[in-house]
C-alpha positions in Angstrom: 104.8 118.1 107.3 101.3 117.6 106.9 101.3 116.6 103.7 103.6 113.6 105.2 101.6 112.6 108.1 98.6 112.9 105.6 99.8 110.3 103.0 101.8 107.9 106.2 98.2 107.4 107.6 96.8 106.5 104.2 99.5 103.9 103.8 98.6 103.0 107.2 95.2 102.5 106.2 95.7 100.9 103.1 98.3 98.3 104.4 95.9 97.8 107.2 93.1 96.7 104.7 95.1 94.4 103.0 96.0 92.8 105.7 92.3 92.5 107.0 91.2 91.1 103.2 94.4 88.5 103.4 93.7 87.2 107.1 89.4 87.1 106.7 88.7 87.8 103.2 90.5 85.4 100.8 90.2 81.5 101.3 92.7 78.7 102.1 93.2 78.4 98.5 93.8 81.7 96.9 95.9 82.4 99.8 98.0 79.3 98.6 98.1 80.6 95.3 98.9 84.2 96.2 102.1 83.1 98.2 103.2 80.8 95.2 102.9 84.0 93.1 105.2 86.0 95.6 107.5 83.4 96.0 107.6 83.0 91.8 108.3 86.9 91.7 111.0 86.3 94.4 112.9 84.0 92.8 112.7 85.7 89.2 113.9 88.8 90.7 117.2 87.0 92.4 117.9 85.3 88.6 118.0 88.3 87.2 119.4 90.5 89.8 122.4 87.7 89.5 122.9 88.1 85.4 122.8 91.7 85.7 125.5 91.7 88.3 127.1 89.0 86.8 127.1 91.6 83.2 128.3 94.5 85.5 131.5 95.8 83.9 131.5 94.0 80.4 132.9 95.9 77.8 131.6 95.0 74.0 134.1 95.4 71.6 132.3 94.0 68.7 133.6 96.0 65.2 130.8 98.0 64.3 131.6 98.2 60.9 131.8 94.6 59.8 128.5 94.2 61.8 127.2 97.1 59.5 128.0 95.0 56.4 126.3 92.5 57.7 123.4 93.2 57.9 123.8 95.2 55.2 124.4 92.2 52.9 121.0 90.5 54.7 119.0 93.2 54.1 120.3 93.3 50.1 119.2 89.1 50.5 115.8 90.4 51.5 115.2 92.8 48.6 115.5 96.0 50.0 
């Protein structure tokens, strides 16, 4: 249990800090640029969140072997 309360007041701490160097320590600007970066990661996490869900439960039933002979055959084309 100590080992808990230990690491919740470092996190305390820590998110405390952050929050102290985001309201007093970074300007107008970088603040600006810092949100557009959160929002970007946001966004790109939702796209792919949606293809992966949209994938969810697709079966591949390519036939292995003809694939095998093909690249096979591009492999012979390339000299190996």
């Amino acid at each position: 249990m100590n080992k808990i309360a230990r690491y919740a007041t470092v996190l305390g701490v820590l998110a405390g800090g952050c929050a102290l160097l985001y309201r007093f320590g970074l300007s107008d600007e970088a603040k600006t640029s810092l949100k557009n970066a959160a929002r970007s990661v946001h966004e790109t996490y939702g796209q792919v969140s949606e293809k992966i869900s949209d994938l969810y439960g697709t079966e591949v039933t390519e036939d292995m072997d003809e694939r095998r002979r093909e690249i096979g055959a591009q492999w012979e084309r390339l000299g190996f």
